[in-house]
C-alpha positions in Angstrom: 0.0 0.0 0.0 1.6 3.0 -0.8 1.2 5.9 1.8 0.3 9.3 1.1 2.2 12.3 3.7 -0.1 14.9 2.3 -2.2 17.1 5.3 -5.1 15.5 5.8 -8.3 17.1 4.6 -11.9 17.0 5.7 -13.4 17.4 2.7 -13.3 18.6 -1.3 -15.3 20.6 -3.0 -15.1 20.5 -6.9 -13.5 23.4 -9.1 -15.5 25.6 -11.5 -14.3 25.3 -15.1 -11.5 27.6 -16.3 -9.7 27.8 -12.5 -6.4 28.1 -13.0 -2.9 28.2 -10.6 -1.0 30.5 -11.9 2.7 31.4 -11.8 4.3 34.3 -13.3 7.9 34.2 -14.5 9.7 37.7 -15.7 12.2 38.0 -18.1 13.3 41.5 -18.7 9.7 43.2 -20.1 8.1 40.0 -21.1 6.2 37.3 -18.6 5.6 34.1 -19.2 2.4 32.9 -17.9 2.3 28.9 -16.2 -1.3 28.1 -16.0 -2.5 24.9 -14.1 -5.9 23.1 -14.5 -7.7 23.5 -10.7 -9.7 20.5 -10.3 -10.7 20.9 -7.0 -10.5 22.4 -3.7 -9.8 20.6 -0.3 -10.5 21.7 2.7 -8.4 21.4 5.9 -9.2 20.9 9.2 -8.7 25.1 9.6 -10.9 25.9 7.5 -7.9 26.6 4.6 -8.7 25.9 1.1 -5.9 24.2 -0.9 -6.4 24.0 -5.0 -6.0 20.5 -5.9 -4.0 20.0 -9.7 -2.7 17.1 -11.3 0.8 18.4 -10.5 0.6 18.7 -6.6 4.2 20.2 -7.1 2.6 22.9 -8.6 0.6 24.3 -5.0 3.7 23.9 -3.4 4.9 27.5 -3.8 3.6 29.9 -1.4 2.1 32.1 -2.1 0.1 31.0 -4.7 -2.0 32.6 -7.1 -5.7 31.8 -9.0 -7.2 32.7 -11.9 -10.7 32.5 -11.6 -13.1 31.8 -14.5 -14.5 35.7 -14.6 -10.7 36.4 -14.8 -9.8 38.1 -11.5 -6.8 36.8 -9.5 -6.9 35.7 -5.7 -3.7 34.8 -4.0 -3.2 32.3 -1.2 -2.5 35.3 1.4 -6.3 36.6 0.7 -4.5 40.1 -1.8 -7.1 39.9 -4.9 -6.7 41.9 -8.2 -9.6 42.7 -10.9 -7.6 41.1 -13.6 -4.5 39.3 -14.7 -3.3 42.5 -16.3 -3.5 44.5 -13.2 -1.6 41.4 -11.1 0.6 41.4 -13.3 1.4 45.1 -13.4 1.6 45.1 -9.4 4.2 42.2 -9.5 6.5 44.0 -11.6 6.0 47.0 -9.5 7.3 44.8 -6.1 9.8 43.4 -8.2 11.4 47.1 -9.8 11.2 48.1 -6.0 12.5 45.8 -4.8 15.6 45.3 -6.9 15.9 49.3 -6.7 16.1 48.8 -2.7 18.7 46.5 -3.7 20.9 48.4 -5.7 20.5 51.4 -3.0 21.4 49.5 -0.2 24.4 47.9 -2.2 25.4 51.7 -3.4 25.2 52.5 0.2 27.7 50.0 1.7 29.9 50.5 -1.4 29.9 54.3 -0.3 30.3 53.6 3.7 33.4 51.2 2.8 34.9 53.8 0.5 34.2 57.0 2.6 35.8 54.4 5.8 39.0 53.9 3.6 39.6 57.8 2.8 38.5 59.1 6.5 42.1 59.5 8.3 43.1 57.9 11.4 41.5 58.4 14.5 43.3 60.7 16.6 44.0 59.7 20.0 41.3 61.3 22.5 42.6 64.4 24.4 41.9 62.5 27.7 44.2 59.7 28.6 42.9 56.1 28.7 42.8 54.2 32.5 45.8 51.5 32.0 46.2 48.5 34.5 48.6 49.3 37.3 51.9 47.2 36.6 53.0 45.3 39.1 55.5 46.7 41.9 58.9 45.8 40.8 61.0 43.9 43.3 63.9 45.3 45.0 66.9 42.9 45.0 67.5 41.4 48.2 70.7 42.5 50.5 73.9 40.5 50.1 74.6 38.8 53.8 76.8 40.5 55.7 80.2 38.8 55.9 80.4 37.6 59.5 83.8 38.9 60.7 85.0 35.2 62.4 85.3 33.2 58.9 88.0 33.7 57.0 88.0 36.3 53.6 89.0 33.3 51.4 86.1 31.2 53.4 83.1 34.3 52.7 83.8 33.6 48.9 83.4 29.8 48.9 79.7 30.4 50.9 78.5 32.3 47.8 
């Protein structure tokens, strides 16, 4: 028996002709519209509706977007558009602004880096900087006083 590790639903519902997933891909000015036969819908235990395709690869994307038969657009996060046009037109608006954020943000480091590497050395700060104390050095210790009852030649040997 071969097991299925798809969420469990409660139920299905059955999709109106000409329901379509949907995914956009840009290249440069042109898009290239993936459509997707929706055969059904199922229904969760959450209360979430999940298009059912042949390809269940192709409901794996999130989010994802519908085409419904009176040709307005409904994406999985609840966003909903009057046409495919006007989706269309609003995804390549994110997208410009988003690789325009981009290119700022990259212009901006590029900037900080080179306005770091001409900016002269930090001068040392007028008040001085608390060191550690260094340790106390040690004073040698006294030579012993020669007794005066041994010998000269005997005071040399002891050393």
């Amino acid at each position: 028996m071969v097991k299925n590790y798809r969420p469990v639903g409660v139920g299905m519902i059955p999709a109106e002709r000409g329901t379509y997933l949907v995914h956009a891909y840009f290249d440069d000015n042109q898009v290239d519209l993936v459509r997707t036969t929706i055969v059904g819908w199922q229904i969760s235990q959450e209360r979430e509706l999940t298009p059912l395709t042949i390809d269940p690869r192709a409901a794996a994307e999130d989010p994802w977007f519908v085409v419904h038969p009176d040709e307005r657009v409904e994406c999985s996060d609840g966003r909903c558009w009057a046409d495919v046009d006007t989706w269309i037109a609003e995804e390549r608006r994110m997208r410009r602004d988003a690789l325009e954020a981009q290119i700022l943000a990259q212009e901006k480091a590029r900037k900080k880096s080179a306005d770091d590497a001409a900016a002269p050395a930090a001068e040392p700060s007028p008040a001085p900087i608390p060191q550690a104390m260094p340790d106390p050095e040690r004073e040698p210790e006294p030579e012993p006083a020669p007794e005066k009852d041994i010998p000269a030649y005997m005071q040399a040997r002891r050393m």
